[in-house]
Every structure is written in C-alpha cells, then in structure tokens.
VEXDREN-2710 file (C-alpha; in Angstrom, 1 decimal):
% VEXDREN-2710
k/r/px/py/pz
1/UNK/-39.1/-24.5/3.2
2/UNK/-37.9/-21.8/0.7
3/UNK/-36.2/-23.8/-1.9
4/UNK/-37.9/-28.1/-1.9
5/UNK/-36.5/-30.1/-4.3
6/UNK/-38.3/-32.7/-5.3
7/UNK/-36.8/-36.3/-6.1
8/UNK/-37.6/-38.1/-9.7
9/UNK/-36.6/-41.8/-8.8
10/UNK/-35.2/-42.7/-12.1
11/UNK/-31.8/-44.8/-11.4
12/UNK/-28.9/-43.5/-10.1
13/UNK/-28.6/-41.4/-13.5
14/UNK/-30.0/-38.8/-10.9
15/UNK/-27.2/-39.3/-8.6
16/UNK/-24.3/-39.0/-11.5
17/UNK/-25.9/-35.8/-12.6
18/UNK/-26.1/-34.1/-8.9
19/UNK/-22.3/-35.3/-8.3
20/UNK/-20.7/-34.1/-11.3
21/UNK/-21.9/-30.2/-11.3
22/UNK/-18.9/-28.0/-11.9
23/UNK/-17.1/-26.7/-8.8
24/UNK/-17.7/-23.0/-8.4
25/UNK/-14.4/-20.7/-7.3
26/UNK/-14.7/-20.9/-3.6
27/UNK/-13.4/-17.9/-1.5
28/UNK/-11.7/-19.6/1.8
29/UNK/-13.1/-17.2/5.0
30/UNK/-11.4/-18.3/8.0
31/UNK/-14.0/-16.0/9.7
32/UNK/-16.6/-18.2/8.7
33/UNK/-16.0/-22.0/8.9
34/UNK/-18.6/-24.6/7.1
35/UNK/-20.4/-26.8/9.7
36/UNK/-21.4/-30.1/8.5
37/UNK/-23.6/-31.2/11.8
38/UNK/-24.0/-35.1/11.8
39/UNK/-26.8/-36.6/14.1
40/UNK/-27.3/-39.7/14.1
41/UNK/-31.0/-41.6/15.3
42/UNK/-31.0/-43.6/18.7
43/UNK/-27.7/-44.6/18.9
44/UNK/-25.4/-44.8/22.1
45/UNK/-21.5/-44.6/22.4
46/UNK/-21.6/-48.0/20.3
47/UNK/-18.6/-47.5/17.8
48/UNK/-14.9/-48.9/17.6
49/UNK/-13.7/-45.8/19.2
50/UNK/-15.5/-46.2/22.0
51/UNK/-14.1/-49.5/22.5
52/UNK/-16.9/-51.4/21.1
53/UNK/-15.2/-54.5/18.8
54/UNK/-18.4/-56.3/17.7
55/UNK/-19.2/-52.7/15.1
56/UNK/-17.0/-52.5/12.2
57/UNK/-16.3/-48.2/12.0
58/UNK/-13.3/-47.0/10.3
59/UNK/-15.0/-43.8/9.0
60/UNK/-15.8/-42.4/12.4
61/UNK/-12.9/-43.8/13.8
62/UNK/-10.7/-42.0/11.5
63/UNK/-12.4/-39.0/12.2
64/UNK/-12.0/-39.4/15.7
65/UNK/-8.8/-40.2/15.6
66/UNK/-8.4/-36.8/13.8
67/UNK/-10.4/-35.1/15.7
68/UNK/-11.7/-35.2/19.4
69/UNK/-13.4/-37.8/21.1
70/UNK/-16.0/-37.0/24.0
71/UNK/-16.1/-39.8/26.4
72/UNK/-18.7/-38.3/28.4
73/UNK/-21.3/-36.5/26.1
74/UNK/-25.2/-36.6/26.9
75/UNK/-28.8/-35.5/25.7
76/UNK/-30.7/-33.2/27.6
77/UNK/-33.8/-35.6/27.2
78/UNK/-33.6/-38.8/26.0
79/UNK/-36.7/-39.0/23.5
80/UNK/-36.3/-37.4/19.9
81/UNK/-38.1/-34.0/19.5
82/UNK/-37.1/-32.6/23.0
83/UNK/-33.8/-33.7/22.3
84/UNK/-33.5/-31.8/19.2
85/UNK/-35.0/-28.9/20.5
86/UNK/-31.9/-28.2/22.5
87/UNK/-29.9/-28.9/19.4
88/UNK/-31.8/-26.1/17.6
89/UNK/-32.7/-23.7/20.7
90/UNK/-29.9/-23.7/23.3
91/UNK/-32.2/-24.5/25.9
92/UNK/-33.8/-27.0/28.0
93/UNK/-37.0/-28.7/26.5
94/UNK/-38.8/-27.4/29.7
95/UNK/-37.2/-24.1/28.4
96/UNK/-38.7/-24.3/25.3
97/UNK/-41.7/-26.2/25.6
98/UNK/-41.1/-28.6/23.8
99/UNK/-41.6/-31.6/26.6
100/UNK/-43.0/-34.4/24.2
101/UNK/-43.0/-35.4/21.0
102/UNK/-44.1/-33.6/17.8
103/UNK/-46.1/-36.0/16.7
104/UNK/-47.9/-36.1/19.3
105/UNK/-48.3/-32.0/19.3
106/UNK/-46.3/-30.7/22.3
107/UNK/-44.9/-27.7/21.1
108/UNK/-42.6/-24.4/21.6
109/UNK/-43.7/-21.6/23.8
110/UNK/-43.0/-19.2/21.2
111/UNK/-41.1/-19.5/18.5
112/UNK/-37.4/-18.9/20.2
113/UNK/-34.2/-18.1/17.8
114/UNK/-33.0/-21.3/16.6
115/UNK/-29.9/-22.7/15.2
116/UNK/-30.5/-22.2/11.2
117/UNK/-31.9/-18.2/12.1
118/UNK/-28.7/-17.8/13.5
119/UNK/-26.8/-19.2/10.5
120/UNK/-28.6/-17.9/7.8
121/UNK/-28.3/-14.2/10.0
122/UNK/-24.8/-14.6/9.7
123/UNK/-24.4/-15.0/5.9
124/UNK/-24.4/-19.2/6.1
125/UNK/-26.2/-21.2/3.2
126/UNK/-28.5/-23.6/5.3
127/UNK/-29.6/-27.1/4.9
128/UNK/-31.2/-29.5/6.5
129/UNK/-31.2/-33.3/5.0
130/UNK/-34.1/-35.9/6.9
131/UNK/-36.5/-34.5/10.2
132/UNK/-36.5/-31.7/11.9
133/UNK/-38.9/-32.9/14.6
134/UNK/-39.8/-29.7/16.7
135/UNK/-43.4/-27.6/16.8
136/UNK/-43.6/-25.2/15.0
137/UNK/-41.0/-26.0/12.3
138/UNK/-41.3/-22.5/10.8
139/UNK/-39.4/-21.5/13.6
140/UNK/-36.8/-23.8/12.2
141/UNK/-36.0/-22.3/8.4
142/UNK/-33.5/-23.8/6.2
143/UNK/-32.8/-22.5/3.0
144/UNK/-33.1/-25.6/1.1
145/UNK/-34.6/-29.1/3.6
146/UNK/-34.9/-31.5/0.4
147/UNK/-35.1/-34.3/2.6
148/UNK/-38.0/-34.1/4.7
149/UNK/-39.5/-36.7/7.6
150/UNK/-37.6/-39.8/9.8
151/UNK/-37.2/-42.6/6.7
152/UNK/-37.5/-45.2/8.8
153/UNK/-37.8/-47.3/5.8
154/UNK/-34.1/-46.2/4.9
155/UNK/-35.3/-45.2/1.3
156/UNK/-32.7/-43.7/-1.1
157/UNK/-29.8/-43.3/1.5
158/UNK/-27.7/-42.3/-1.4
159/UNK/-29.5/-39.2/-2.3
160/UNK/-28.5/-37.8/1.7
161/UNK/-24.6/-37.7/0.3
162/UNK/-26.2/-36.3/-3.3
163/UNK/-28.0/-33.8/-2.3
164/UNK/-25.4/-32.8/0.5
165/UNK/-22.3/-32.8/-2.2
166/UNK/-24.1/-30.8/-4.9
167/UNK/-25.4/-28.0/-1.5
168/UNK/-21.6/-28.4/-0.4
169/UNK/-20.3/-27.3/-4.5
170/UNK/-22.6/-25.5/-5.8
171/UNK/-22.5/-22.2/-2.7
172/UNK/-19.8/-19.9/-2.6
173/UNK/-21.1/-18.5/1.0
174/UNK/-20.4/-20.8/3.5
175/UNK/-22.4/-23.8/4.6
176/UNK/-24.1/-24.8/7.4
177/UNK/-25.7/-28.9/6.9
178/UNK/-27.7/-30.9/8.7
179/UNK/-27.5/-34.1/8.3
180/UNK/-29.9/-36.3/9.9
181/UNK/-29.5/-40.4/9.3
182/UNK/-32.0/-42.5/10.6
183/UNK/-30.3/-46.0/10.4
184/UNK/-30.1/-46.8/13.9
185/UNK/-33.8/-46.0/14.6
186/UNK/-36.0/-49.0/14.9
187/UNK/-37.2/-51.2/13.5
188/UNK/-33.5/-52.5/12.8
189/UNK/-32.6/-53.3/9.7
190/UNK/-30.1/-55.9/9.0
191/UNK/-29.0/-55.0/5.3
192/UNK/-30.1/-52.0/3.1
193/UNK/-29.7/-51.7/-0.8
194/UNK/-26.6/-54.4/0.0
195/UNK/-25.3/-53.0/3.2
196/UNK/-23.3/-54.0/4.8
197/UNK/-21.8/-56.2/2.5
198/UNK/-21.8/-58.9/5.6
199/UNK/-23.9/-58.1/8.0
200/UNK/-23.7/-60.2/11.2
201/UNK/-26.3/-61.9/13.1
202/UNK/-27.2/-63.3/16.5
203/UNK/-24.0/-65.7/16.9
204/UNK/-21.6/-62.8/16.1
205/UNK/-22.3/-60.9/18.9
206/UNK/-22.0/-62.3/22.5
207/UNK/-24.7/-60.6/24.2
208/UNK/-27.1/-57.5/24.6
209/UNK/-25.8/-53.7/25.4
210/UNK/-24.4/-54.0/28.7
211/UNK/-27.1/-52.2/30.6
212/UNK/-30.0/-54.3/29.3
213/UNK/-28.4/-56.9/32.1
214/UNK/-30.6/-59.7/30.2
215/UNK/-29.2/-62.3/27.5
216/UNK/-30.8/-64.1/25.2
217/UNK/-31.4/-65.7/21.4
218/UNK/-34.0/-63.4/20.7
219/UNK/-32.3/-60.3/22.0
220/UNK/-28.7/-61.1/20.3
221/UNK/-30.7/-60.9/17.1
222/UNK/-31.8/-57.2/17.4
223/UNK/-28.4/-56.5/19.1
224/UNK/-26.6/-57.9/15.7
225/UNK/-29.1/-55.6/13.9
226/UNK/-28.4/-52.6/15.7
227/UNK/-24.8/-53.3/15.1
228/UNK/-25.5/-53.8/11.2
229/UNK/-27.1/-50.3/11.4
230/UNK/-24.2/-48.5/13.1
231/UNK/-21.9/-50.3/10.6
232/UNK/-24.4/-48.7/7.5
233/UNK/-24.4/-45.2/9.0
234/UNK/-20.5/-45.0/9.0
235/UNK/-20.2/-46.5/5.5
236/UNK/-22.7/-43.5/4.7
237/UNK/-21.2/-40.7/6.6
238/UNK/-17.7/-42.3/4.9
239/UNK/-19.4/-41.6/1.5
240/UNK/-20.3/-37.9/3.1
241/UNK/-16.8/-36.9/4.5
242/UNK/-15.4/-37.9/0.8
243/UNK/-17.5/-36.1/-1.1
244/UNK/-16.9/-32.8/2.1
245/UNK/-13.1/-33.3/1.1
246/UNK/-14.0/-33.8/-2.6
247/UNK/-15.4/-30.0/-2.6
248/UNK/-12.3/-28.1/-1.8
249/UNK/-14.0/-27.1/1.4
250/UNK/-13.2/-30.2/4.4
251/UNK/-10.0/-27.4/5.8
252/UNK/-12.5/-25.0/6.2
253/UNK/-15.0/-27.2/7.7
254/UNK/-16.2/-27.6/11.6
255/UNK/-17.8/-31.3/11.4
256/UNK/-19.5/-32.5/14.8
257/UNK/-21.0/-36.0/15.0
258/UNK/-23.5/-36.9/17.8
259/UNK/-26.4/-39.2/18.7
260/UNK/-29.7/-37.6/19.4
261/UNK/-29.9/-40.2/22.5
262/UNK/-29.3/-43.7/23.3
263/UNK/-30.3/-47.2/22.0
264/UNK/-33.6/-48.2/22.4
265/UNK/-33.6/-50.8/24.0
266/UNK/-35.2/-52.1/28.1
267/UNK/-33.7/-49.3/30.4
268/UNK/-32.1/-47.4/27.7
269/UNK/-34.2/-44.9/25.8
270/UNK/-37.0/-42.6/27.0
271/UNK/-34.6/-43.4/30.5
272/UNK/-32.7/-41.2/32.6
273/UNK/-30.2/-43.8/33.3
274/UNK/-26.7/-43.2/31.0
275/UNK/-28.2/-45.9/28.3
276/UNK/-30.8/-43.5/27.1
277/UNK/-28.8/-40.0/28.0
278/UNK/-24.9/-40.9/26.8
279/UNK/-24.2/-40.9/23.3
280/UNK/-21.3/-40.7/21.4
281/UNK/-19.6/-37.1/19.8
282/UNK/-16.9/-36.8/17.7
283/UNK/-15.7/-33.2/16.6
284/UNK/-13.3/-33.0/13.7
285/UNK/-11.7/-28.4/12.9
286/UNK/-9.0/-29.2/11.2
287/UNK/-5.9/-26.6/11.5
288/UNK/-8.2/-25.4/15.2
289/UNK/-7.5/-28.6/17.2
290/UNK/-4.8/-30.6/18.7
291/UNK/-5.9/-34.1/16.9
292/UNK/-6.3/-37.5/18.6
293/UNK/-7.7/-36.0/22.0
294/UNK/-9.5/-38.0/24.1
295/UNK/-11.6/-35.8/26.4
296/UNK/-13.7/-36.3/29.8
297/UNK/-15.1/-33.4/30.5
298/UNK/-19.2/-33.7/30.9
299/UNK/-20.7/-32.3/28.1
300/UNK/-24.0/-31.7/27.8
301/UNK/-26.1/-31.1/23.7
302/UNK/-27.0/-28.1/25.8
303/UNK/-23.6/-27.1/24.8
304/UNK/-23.9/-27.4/20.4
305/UNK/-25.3/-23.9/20.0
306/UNK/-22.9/-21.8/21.9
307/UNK/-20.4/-24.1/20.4
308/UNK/-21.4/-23.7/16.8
309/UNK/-22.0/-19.7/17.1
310/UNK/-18.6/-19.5/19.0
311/UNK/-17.0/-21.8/15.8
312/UNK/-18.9/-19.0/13.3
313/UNK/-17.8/-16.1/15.2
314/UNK/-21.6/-15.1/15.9
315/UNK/-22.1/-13.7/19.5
316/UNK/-23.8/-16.0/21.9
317/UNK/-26.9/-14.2/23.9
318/UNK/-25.9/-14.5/27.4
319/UNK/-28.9/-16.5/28.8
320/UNK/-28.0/-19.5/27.0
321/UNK/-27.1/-22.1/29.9
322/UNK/-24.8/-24.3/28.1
323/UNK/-21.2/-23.2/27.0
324/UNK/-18.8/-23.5/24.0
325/UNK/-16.8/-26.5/24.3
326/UNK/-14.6/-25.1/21.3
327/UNK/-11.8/-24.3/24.0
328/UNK/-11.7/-27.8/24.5
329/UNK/-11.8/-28.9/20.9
330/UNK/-8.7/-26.5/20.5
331/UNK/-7.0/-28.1/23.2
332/UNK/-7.2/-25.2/25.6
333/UNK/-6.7/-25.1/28.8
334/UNK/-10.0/-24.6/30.7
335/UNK/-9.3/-24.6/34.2
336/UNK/-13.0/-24.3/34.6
337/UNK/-15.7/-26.6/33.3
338/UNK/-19.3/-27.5/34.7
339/UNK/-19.1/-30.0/37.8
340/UNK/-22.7/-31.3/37.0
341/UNK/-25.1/-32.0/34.3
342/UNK/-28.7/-32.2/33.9
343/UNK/-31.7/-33.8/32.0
344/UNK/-35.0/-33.4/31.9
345/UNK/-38.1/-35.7/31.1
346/UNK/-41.6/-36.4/31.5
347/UNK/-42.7/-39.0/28.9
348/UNK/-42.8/-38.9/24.7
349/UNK/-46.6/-38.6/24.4
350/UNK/-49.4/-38.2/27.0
351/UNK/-49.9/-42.2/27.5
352/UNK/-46.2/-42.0/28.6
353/UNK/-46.4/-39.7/30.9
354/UNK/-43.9/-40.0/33.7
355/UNK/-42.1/-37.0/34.8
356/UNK/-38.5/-37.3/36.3
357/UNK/-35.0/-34.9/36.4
358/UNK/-31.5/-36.0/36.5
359/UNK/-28.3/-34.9/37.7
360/UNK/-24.6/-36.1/37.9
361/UNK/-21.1/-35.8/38.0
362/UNK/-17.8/-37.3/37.3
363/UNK/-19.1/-40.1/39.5
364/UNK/-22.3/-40.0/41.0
365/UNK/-26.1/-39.9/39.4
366/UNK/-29.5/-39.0/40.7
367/UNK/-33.1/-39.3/39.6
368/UNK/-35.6/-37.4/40.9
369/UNK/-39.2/-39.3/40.1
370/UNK/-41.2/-36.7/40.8
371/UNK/-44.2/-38.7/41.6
372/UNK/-43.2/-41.5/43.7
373/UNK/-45.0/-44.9/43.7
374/UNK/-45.9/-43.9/40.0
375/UNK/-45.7/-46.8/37.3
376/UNK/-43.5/-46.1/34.4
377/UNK/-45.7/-46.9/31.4
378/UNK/-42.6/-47.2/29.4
379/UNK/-41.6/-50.2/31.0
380/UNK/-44.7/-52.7/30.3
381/UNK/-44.1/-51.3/26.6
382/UNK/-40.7/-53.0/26.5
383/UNK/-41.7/-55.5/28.5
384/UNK/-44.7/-56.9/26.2
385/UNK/-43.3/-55.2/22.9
386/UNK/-45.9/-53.4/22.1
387/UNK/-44.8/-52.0/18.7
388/UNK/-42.5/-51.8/16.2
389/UNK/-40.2/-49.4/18.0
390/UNK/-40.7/-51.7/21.4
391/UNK/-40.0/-54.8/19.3
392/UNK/-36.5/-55.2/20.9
393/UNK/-37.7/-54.7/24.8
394/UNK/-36.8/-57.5/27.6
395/UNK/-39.6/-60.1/27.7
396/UNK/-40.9/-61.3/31.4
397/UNK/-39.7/-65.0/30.2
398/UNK/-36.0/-63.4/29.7
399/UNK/-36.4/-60.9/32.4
400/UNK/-37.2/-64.3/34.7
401/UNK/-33.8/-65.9/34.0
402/UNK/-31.5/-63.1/34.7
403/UNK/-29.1/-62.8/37.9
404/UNK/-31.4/-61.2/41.1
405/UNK/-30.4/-57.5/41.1
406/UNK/-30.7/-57.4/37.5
407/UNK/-34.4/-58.4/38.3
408/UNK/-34.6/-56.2/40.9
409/UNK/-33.1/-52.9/38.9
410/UNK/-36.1/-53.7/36.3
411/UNK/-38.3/-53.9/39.3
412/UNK/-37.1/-50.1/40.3
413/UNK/-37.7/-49.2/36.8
414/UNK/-40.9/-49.9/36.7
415/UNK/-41.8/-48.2/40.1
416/UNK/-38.9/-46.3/41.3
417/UNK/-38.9/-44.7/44.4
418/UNK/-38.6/-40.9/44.5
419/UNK/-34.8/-41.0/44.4
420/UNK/-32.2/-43.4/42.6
421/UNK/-29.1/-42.7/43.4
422/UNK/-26.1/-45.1/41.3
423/UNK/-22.0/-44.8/41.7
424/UNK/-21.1/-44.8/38.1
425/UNK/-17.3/-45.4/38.8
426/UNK/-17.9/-48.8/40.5
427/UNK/-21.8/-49.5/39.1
428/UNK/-22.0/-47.7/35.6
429/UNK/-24.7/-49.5/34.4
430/UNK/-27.0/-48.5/37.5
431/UNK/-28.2/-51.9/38.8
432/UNK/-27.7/-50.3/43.1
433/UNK/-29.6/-48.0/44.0
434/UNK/-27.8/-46.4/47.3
435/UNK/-30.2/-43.6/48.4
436/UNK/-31.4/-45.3/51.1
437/UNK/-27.5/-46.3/52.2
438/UNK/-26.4/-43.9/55.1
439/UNK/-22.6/-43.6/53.9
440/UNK/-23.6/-41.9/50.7
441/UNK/-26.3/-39.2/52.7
442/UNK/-24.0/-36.2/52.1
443/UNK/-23.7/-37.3/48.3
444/UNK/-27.3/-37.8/48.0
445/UNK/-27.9/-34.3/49.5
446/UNK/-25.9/-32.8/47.6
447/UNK/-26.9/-33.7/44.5
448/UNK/-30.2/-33.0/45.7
449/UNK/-29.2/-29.1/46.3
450/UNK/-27.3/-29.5/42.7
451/UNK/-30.5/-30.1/41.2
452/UNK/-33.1/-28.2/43.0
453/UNK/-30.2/-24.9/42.2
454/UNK/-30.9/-26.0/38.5
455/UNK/-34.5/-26.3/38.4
456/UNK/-34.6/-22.7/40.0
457/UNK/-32.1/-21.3/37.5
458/UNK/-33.8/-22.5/34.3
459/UNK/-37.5/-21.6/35.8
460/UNK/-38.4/-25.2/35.8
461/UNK/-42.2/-25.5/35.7
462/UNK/-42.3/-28.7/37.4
463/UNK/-40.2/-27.7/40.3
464/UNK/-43.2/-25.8/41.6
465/UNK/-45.7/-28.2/42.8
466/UNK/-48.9/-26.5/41.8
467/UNK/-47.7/-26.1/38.0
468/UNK/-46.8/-29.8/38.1
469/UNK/-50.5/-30.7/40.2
470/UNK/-52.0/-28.6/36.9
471/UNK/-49.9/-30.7/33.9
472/UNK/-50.8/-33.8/35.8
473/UNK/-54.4/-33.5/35.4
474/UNK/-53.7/-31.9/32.1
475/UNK/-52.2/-35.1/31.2
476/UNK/-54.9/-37.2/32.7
477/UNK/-57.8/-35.2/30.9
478/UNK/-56.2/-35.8/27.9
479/UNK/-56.2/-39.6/28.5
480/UNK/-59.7/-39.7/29.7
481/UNK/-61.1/-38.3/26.5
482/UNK/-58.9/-40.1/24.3
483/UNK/-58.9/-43.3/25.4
484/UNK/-58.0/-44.8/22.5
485/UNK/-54.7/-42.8/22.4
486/UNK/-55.7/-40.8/19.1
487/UNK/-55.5/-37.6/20.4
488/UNK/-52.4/-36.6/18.4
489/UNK/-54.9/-37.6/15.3
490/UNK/-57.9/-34.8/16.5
491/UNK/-57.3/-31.7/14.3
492/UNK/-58.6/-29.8/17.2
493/UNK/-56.5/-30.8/19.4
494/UNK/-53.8/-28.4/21.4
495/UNK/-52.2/-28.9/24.6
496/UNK/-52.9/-26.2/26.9
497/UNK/-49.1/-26.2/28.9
498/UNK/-47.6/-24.0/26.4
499/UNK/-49.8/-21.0/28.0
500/UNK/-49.2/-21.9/31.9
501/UNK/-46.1/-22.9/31.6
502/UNK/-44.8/-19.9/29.7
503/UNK/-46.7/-17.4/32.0
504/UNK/-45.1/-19.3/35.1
505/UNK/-41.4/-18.6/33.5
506/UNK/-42.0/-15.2/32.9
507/UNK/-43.6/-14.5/36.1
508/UNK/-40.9/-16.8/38.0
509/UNK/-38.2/-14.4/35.7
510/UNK/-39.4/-11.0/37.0
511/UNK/-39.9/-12.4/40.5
512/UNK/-35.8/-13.6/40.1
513/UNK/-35.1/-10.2/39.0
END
C-alpha cells in the first residue's frame, strides 16, 4: 500500500504518543460524510440487541439503539474472501470471480472498481485496519492499510483504535475506515490482554447456538468462548466509537457495523442455511436517521456499496444489483423493496468443493445443490474436527444423542437432496425439509423461477450446465494432482475459471443484449 506504517512494540508509550497528536481545524462537509465501516469476523446476529442475554454488549447496543437495527441482514456467501468481495465490488462473487478463498488463489476476473477506488476518486482519505482478503489486492488501494493479515492471534488489539484515532485527527479531507476485528474468528479465545475482565465459561451459558440442535459439555465450552469474543469486540469497537466522537468528527460520520458471515460452528458457516448467511448490521448517521428503528426489510451485503456511494453522494453505475438501503436508514418511506434474496456458494478451497445457490423471502428458503447425491466435505470436517477452525464442529458421539430430526437435518447436510426447502416463520432453524410435501409445490416452484430469474440476470456461470460440467473437472484435476491438498502452496499454480467463466459472462452479456 502507498503509505505502511510499521509497528515498534515498545509499551504502550507508542499508543500515548499516536492518541495525543494535536487536532487539526476540521472543515465539516455535509456533502461528504466520514464512513467508519466496522466488520466484524464470523459472527452471527449474537448481541444483546438481537435479544441474545448470555453476551454482555452495551457499545453496540447503544449504537443500535441510536441508530438502526437490521433484523434481517445476510452475506452473499458465507465464507470470508467471497464475502468481502461483495463488500468491496458490488457484485456477486460469481460476478467477480472470486468464488473461493484467497488463500487458496481463486481470484477476480479483472480487477473491477472497488469500494476504496471509489472513495479515494471522490476526495476521501482511505484506510483499511486488519485483511483485505480478495485477489488481486491491488485492485483494493488504501491510502494508508497499517494493519495488514487476519490476527488470529488477537495481537495488539489496541493499536486497531490507535492507528484509527490518529487517521481519524490527523486528515482534514474526509475519511473513509475499514476496520476489520478478528475476535470472533476461531480458534476462540476466552480472555485477551485481560479481556473481558470476567469472561464466562461452559456453566454460564445453557446451550449451543440454536441451530447447532446438539448440547453438550464440550460444545458449551466453545459456545462460552465465542460469547467472550463478542463481548471483547464490543469493548474494542467501544474504545473506537470514543475516540470517533473524541475527533470532533462522530456528527459527520456514517458508521455501519456488520458481520462478514455467520458463526462457525456444525451447519452454520460455509452453509447456506441462515446460521452461516444472517449476521447482524447496525447503522448509526446521526442528524440523517430517525433513531431507535428496528427494520425487517431483507437486506442483502450486496446492498453496502450503493449504500455507501449513495451516503458520499458518488453516483452509483447502474449495473450494480444491490440498492442503497440509506432510504431506509433515513426512515423513508420505500414502498418498494426486494421480495427475495440470494447467495451464492461452491466451497472455500478446491477440497471443499460443493456448489449450491440460495433464495428466500420474508418466509420461505430454498437451496439449490447443484449436484445432487454429492457429499458435503464440509460436514465430516465438523464432524471429526479436523483443525483449528473445525475445532468447535458436532462430534458423531454428540450428534448420537440429539432428538431424531436433529439427526436427520445433519443427515441432509451431509447429502442433501437437490432441493431443501425450510418455512422460516414456523422452522427458522431449518430442521424440515418440505420439498417433497405437496401443499408447499407452488412455493417450491416459485422460488424455483425466483432463482433460476437471478442466475440469468447476474450471468451465473453455473447456471449453464456445460460451464459447471467444466469447473467440476477443473476442481477434480486440481485434487488429483494435489493430493496432498498443497496446491494453494505451488507458486505455479493458477486456476484456469477466471478465463471461462469471464468469457461465458461476456458472451452470455451480448447474447442478453
């Protein structure tokens, strides 16, 4: 990035010196709010404002409660880089092309006008604080990214709100910050440099997340530890909305938290079901908003970047898909908002691979596994824990204990038939599937029509079955000559959808024309 700043770990002495630079005259511009964007790492809808009591939250709970609450806000993908290539694109990772994870080298088609270029095009002073996560990352510029990688070790969380308050003081133009906390990733952490101060454990909480269906010892430990991390981020995005309304700046300032997808934990992450796509989102524009609103609207991170541009007063191009939910966060009337939302996936690395599309509404979900019969390889990694980030899947000696469609959901997870269709207003955590139940065959169809209308509007490569016959054996090549999974380690390694899929999108484009 243009401007690194490298860290000399010498005490907090560091930390004194960053906070206490003098205040420069700042010139309000109404025109041109500051945008402190807060994501947060693997985290559902698990805060006191979203009615959960075993988290202790006032930070985001005061800013929801002077802010707006989304009750119904969801990932576009429920794995990290695809996810955040939404955030930064406006598009849908089989948009973009970025279908996998980073690390493991799925990439952009091209490098597509992202987030911070549209910023830093409008005047903003950009930083990023923690990963960025998408290939290439020079499509991705920030003018300062101090902070680079996950920190999954949670080292020098205090330099995140240092480096932000001295960015936040020291610019006159306005800011645009990206702050990027990784407590909630595993592995789980139960106490940090002293926090929290009490951190609970397995007999404080009474059970798994809801949707993990399973109960036991063993699991209410990592629960408690999940619950510790929630309770750490809010004490250090606390420490970051003091030091916003320490600068002068917080009345000038759109702040959005979100999650970049849900827990992970069995049926949750790297899902389509709501515990990997729902996440919380909490928007705070003072002197813009009617405070305290509680909204239901479906709302998709497909919608950030038309929402931030419309916030900055940048025009949005027009073949964006998602739209600004600012109307809402105003407390406009919309009379019209989108009846259905959409996710994509097809597995985090090639090992993983497992493709599958989602749709819903207010009340009804469907999955679309688009190989039917396939085994989900995600499963027997929860289910035997195989590594740190699986550490706190549903064993077989759990899974054996729990009530019959519980075991029989996990079942369906593991080899789902072609469609899953759940009633969320009666069965939220998805344990029924009802696509095989006659009374719900209109529903079923059409959310079927819903989705295929989608998939044909955002060119979807693996709507077409030759283009998905040709990633499949892509994907199957790749775990033939790599059998020891290290292809993400071969220098010379590139995947080879970037080119087919691209060419399909453009051809599909001019054929739509």
């Amino acid at each position: 990035m243009k401007h690194p700043i490298f860290l000399v770990v010498i005490s907090s002495v560091l930390l004194i010196f960053i906070g206490c630079r003098e205040v420069p005259k700042y010139k309000n511009n109404p025109a041109k709010p500051n945008i402190l964007l807060i994501v947060s790492e693997d985290q559902s809808p698990d805060l006191g404002c979203y009615g959960n009591t075993h988290v202790t939250t006032p930070h985001l709970d005061s800013l929801a409660s002077q802010g707006v609450l989304f009750e119904n806000a969801f990932v576009t993908y429920s794995v990290c880089s695809p996810s955040r290539s939404t955030i930064f694109t406006g598009l849908y990772p089989h948009q973009n092309g970025q279908i996998g994870l980073a690390t493991h080298k799925y990439r952009m088609y091209q490098s597509f006008k992202t987030l911070s270029l549209y910023m830093r095009e409008a005047g903003y002073r950009t930083m990023c604080l923690g990963k960025i996560h998408v290939n290439p990352e020079s499509a991705i510029p920030f003018d300062e990214h101090p902070i680079k990688g996950a920190n999954f070790a949670r080292k020098n969380l205090p330099y995140y709100i240092a480096y932000a308050d001295t960015f936040m003081r020291s610019t006159e133009k306005p800011f645009f910050i990206m702050v990027n906390f990784p407590d909630t990733h595993f592995p789980l952490l139960k106490q940090v440099d002293g926090i929290p101060s009490n951190p609970l454990d397995s007999t404080d909480v009474p059970g798994p997340l809801p949707w993990v269906g399973v109960n036991s010892p063993r699991l209410k430990n990592f629960t408690a530890n999940y619950y510790n991390c929630v309770n750490r981020l809010d004490y250090y995005i606390g420490k970051l909305l003091d030091k916003l309304n320490a600068s002068g700046k917080a009345e000038n300032t759109l702040v959005i938290f979100l999650g970049d997808h849900g827990a992970q934990f069995s049926r949750g992450k790297c899902s389509n079901y709501e515990g990997g796509l729902k996440i919380p989102m909490i928007a705070s524009f003072p002197g813009h908003m009617v405070e305290g609103q509680k909204r239901s609207e479906l709302i998709s991170t497909i919608d950030l970047l038309p929402t931030l541009l419309d916030a900055a007063n940048i025009p949005t191009p027009d073949d964006l898909p998602g739209f600004s939910f600012l109307p809402i966060i105003k407390g406009d009337s919309v009379p019209e908002w989108r009846e259905y939302l959409f996710a994509d996936g097809s597995g985090s690395a090639a090992f993983f691979y497992f493709p599958k599309r989602s749709v819903r509404n207010n009340r009804y979900k469907l999955i679309h596994n688009l190989i039917p019969g396939m085994e989900n390889p995600k499963y027997n990694y929860y289910v035997h824990q195989i590594g740190v980030h699986f550490a706190g899947g549903t064993n077989e000696d759990e899974l054996g204990k729990a009530p019959d469609f519980v075991q029989k959901a996990y079942e369906r997870w593991r080899t789902p038939p072609e469609f899953e269709l759940y009633d969320l207003k009666y069965d939220p955590y998805e344990w029924y599937n009802l696509s095989d139940n006659p009374d719900y065959k209109d529903i079923l169809e059409d959310l079927k029509i819903q989705l295929a209308f989608w998939q044909g509007e955002t060119a979807d490569p693996l709507a077409d079955q030759v283009m998905l016959e040709k990633f499949t054996q892509e994907v199957n090549s790749v775990n033939q000559a790599y059998p020891d999974r290290s292809y993400n380690k071969d220098s010379a390694f590139q995947w080879k959808y970037p080119e087919y899929f691209w060419d399909y999108i453009l051809n599909y484009s001019l054929h739509d024309k």
